[in-house]
Every structure is written in structure tokens, then in C-alpha cells.
C-alpha positions in Angstrom: 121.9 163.8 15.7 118.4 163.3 15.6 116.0 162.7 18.5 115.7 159.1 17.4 119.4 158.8 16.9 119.7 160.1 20.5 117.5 157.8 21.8 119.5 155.1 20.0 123.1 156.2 21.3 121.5 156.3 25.1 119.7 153.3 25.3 123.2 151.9 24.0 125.0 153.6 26.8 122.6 151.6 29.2 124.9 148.6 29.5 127.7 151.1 31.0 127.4 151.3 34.4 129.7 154.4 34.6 127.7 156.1 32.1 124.2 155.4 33.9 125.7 156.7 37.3 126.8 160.2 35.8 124.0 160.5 33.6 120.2 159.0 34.9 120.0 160.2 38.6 118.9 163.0 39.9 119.5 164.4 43.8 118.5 167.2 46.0 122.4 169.0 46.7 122.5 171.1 50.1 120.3 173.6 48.7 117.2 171.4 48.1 117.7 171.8 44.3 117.2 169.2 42.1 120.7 168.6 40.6 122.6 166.0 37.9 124.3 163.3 40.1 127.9 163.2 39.0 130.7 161.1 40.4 133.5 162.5 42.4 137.0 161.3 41.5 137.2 160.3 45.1 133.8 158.0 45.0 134.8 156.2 41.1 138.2 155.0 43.1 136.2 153.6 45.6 133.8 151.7 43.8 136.9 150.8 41.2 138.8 149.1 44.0 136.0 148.1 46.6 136.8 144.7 45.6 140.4 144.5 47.5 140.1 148.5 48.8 136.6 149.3 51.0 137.7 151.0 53.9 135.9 154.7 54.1 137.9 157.0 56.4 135.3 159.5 57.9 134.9 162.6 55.8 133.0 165.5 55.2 131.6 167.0 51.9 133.0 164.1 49.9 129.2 162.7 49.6 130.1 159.0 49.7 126.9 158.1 51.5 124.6 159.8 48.4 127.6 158.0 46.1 127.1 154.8 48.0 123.0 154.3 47.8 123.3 155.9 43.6 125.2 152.6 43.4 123.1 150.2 45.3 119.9 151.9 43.4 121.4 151.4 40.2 122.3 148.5 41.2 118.8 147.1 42.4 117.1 148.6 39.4 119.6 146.9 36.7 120.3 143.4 38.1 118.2 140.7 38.8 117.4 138.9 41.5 119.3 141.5 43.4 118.8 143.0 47.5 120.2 145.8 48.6 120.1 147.3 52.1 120.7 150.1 54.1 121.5 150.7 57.7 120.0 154.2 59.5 120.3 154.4 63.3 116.4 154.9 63.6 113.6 155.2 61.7 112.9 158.5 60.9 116.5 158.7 59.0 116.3 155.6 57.1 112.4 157.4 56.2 114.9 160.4 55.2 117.4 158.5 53.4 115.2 156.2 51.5 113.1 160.4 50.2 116.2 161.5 49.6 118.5 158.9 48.1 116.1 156.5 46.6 113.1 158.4 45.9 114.0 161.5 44.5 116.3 159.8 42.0 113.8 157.0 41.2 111.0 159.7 40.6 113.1 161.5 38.5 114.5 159.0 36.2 114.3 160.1 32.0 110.4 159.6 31.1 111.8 157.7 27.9 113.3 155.2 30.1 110.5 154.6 32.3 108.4 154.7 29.6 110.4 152.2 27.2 108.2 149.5 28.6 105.0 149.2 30.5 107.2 146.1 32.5 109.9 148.6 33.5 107.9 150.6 35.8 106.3 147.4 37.5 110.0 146.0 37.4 111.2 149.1 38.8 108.3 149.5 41.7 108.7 145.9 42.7 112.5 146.8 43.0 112.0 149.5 45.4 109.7 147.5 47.2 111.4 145.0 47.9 114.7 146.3 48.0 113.9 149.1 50.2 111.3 148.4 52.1 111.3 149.8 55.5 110.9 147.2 58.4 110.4 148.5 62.0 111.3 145.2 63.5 114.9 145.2 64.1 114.5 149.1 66.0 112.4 147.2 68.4 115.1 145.2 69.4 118.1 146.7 68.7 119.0 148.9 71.6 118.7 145.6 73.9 121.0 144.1 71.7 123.1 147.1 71.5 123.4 147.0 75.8 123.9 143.4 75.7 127.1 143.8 73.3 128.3 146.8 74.8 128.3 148.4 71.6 126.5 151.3 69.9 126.5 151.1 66.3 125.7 154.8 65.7 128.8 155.8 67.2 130.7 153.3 66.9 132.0 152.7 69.9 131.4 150.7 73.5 128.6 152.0 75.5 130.8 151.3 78.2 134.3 152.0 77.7 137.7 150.0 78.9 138.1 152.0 81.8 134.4 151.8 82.7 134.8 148.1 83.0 137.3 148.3 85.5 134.7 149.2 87.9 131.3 148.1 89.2 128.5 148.4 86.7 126.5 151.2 89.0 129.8 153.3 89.0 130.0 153.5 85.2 129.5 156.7 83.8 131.3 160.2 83.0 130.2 163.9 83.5 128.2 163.5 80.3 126.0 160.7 82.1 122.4 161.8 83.1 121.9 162.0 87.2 118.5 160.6 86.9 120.7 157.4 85.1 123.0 157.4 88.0 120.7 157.2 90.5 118.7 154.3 88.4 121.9 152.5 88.3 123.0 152.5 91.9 119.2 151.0 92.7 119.7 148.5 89.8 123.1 147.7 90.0 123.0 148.2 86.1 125.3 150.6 84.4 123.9 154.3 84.2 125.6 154.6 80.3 123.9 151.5 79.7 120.4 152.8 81.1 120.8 155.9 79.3 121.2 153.8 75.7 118.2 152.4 76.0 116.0 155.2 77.2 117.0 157.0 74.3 117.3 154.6 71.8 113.8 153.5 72.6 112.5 156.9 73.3 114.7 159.3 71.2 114.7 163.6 71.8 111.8 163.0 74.7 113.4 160.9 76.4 116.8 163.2 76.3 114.2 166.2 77.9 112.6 163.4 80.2 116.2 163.4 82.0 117.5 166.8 81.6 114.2 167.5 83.4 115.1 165.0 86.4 118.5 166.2 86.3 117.3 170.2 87.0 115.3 168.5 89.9 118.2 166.2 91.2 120.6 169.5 91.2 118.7 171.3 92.9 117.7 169.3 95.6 121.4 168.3 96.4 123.7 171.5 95.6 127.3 170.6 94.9 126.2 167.1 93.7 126.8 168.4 90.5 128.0 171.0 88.3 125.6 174.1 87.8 124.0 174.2 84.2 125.6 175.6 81.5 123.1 177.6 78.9 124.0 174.5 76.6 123.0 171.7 78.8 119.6 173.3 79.9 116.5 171.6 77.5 115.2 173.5 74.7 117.3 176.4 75.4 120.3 174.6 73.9 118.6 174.6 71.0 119.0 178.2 70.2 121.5 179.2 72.0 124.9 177.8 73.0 126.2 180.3 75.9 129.9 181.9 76.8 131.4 179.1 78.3 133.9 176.7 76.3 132.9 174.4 74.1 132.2 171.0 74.7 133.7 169.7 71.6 134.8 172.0 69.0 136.2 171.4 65.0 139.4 171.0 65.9 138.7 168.1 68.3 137.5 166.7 65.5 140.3 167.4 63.1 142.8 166.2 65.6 141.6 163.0 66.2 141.5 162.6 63.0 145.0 163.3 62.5 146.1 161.4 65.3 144.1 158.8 63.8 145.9 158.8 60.3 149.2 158.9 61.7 148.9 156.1 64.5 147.3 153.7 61.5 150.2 154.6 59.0 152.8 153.7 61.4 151.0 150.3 62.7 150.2 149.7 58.7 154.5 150.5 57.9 155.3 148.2 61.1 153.2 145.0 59.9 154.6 145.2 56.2 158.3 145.9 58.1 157.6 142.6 60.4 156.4 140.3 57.7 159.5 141.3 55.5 157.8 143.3 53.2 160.0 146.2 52.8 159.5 147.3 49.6 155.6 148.5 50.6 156.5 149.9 53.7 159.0 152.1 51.6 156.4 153.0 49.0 153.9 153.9 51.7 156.4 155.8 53.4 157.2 157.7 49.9 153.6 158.7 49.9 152.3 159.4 53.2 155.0 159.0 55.8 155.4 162.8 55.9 152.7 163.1 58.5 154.5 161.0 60.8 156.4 164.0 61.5 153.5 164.9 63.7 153.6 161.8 65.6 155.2 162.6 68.8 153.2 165.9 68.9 149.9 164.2 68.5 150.3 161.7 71.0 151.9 164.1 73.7 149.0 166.5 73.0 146.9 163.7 73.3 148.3 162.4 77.1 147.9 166.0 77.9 144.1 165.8 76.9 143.3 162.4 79.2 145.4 164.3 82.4 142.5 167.4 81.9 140.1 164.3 81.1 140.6 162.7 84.1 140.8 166.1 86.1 137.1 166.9 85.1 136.4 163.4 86.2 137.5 163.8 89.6 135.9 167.4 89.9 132.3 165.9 89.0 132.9 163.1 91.4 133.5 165.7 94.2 131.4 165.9 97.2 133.2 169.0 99.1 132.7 171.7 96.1 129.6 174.0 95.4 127.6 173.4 91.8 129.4 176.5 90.8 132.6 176.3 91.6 132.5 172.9 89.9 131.4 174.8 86.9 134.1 177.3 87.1 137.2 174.4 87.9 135.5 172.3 84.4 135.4 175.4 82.3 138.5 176.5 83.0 139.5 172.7 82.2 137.5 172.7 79.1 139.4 175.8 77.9 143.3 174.7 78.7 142.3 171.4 77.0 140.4 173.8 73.5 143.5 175.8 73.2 146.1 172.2 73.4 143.9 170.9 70.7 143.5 174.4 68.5 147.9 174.7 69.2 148.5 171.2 67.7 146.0 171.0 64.7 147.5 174.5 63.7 151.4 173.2 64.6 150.7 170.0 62.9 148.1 170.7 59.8 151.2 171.3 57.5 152.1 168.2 57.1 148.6 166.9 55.2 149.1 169.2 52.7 
């Protein structure tokens, strides 16, 4: 085939979405090399059956975000009249996402396409202007927002949780929650979780070293008020080095909620199509999952098991009668029981998903 001939065939191909995904775009791959973008079996079935099947269960190494902005930026570039927008939990990782995922690709686009017409490039710029462009505003507000709907977006999740409502705003926080917060609250009135959102959403990692700074001072002006520092919890420090105690959170935390996860929305997913007399897809879906319900009653005891040591370590931070250290040494010991229920029922249970 000649180079002309070549040129022919491609530009044919440029009505095929699936071709122009697997084929134009170029990404950086964990290395930082400069690599072909191809799509995952896993990613093509999303996009295939977005239009009735769009739920993402969180994963690792499956690359749907990088997937996910190919297809907006293809999308953008080969449509008009088209918007596309991404969501980043500050500005410095939309910055990061828009180098990585839209840049990089864009820059590195075949030189005949770009150079196929003088209008594509200005077609093309204008699309990643527009599309794309970077607008501080909502950051300004969105913390605020965030504390006035009890709900932060980056995890996910309430800022204050089920149980903290239960109780006066001042009295809401854990063992994770900063002193300095605590103390703010009980002046305020305002929830120390919900103080603690907005200083860091507003002032990110300085603000994090702003109160682990006032937390060193608090703990050591009232001994016993708290735990004694772990190498992990002291600033800077726990940047380099982790220490000998337990882990906070560890792998298999993660891999068990997951678990738990999966199996608690099978069976709620196999109940509905059971109560609205559709029997025939709670047996197919049984047929091709229900095997890891078999971990079910494992899970979920494990899991009871886990909010008994939760609440334990609760209690123990709350404590006014026990030294800084032998706080340390009752929540470590706590932290360990409750590594080695979660490391026993991943490695009990992990059969079952394969």
C-alpha cells in the first residue's frame, strides 16, 4: 500500500469511532513513556452499554479514568457543538488531568491529521478551549457547599456520619479528628469534622501541618488528653517514614470492603428482582455471581467484629483517666486484633471471586 493509499484507508477509518480510540491517542503509561492508547476489553463494554449500564465499581489498574477523558476528547474534538467536563477535587489535579489526559494526547495527534487543514487546528484549539477550560470559581465555593450538605464529594461520603448526628454538633468527631478542630468546635458550637473540611479544602497540605502543629502543642500541654504520636501522625516525618506500630488502614481493608460490598449489593439486587416477580433474573444473576454469597455471613460477622474494636478505640480516645501512652498502647493493640480479622477473612473468603 502506498503512502497515499494509507492516507486514503485512514482518513476513511476517521468515521469509526472505535478505530480513532485505539489508533490516534497517545498517553504517558506509569512509566512516563509516551505509549499507543488501546482499549481494555473492560473499558469497550462500558462505553458499549453506558447507555442502560454506567455504574463503575471502584478499581485499580483497569485505567477507566484515562479510558473515560480518551472518550470525552474524542468526543469534543469530532462533534460539534459539543461540552465536555471533568470533575477534579482541586485545582492542581484537574491542572494534572487536563497535562496528562488532554494535553499529551492532543499534542501528540498524527501531524497529517492536524495538518489536513489549516481549520482543524483552530477547530481543535477552540475545542480545548472551550471544552476544557479550567475555571477556579466553583473551588472557591465548594467546600462551604460541601459543609452545608454534609457531603464530601472526594470521598464520597458524609462529612459527618449517621452516628455523628445523633449528637451535638461540638461533639462530632473520631480519633482521626484534629484537637485544634475540637477545641474550635466546642467554642463555636460547630462540628470539628466540619471545621476540619473546610480548613483543608480551602487551604490543602498547609493547612493539614497548621493543625498537626497545634495538635503537638495541645498534647503536650494536657498529657492523657490524647494518644501519644505515632511516627506516622507526626508532620513531615510521615512522609518518609511510617513507624512499627499497626497500620491505620492497610490493603486488605480495602479489599474487604470491597468484598463485603459486592456481596451485600448482589443479594439486595437478587431480593428486588425476587420481590417484583422477576424470577427468571434473579436466577440468571445467581448462575453468574451468586457464588460469592457464600461469604456473606463471614463478611458481615467480621464486619460487626470490626465496629465492637471501632467503638473500643472510640471510647479509649474519649478517656480522661489514661496517660497519652497507654492510650497508644490499648489503640495499637486494637488496631492490630482488628488487621489480623480483616487479613483472616479476605484470605478465608478471596476464593470465592475467582
Amino acid at each position: 500500500m502506498t503512502e497515499q493509499e494509507q492516507l486514503a484507508y485512514i482518513r476513511a477509518k476517521l468515521s469509526d469511532k472505535w478505530w480513532r480510540m485505539n489508533n490516534l491517542y497517545m498517553i504517558e503509561n506509569e512509566q512516563g513513556e509516551l505509549v499507543q492508547f488501546k482499549l481494555r476489553p473492560a473499558q469497550e463494554l462500558l462505553f458499549r452499554t453506558m447507555w442502560y449500564l454506567n455504574i463503575v465499581l471502584k478499581a485499580r489498574q483497569l485505567g477507566f479514568s484515562t479510558a473515560i477523558d480518551i472518550y470525552l476528547l474524542d468526543e469534543a474534538l469530532f462533534n460539534k457543538n459539543l461540552k465536555c467536563g471533568i470533575i477534579a477535587h482541586d485545582l492542581t489535579a484537574a491542572g494534572e488531568i487536563y497535562r496528562t489526559k488532554i494535553e499529551i494526547p492532543f499534542d501528540n495527534l498524527p501531524k497529517w491529521l492536524k495538518d489536513t487543514s489549516a481549520q482543524f487546528g483552530k477547530a481543535v484549539a477552540r475545542a480545548i478551549w472551550e471544552t476544557f477550560a479550567l475555571n477556579p470559581t466553583p473551588q472557591i465555593v465548594k467546600p462551604v457547599v460541601e459543609a452545608v450538605f454534609n457531603y464530601d464529594s472526594f470521598r464520597g461520603a458524609p462529612i459527618d456520619s449517621p452516628q455523628d448526628l445523633a449528637v451535638k454538633a461540638e461533639s462530632r468527631y473520631n480519633e482521626q479528628t484534629s484537637l485544634l478542630m475540637r477545641e474550635l468546635g466546642e467554642l463555636s458550637g460547630f462540628s470539628p469534622k466540619q471545621l476540619e473540611h473546610l480548613l483543608i479544602g480551602y487551604t490543602g497540605t498547609v493547612g493539614s501541618y497548621v493543625m498537626a502543629v497545634a495538635d503537638g502543642v495541645i498534647r503536650a500541654s494536657r498529657p492523657g488528653e490524647s494518644a501519644s504520636w505515632r511516627a506516622d501522625e507526626v508532620p513531615l516525618v510521615k512522609a518518609v517514614y511510617r513507624g512499627t506500630g499497626p497500620a491505620k488502614f492497610t490493603q486488605h481493608m480495602e479489599d474487604f470492603y470491597r468484598m463485603l460490598n459486592e456481596v451485600n449489593q448482589l443479594k439486595r439486587t437478587v431480593d428486588q428482582y425476587r420481590g417484583e416477580g422477576e424470577d427468571d433474573k434473579a436466577d440468571e444473576l445467581l448462575e453468574e455471581q451468586g457464588g460469592i454469597l457464600k461469604a456473606r455471613r463471614n463478611l458481615s460477622r467480621t464486619q460487626q467484629q470490626i465496629r465492637v474494636l471501632r467503638n473500643r478505640i472510640e471510647l479509649l480516645h474519649r478517656d480522661r483517666t489514661l496517660s497519652a501512652e497507654e492510650k497508644r498502647q490499648r489503640i495499637d493493640k486494637l488496631l492490630a486484633s482488628r488487621n489480623e480479622l480483616v487479613y483472616k477473612a479476605v484470605s478465608h473468603n478471596h476464593i470465592y471471586w475467582k
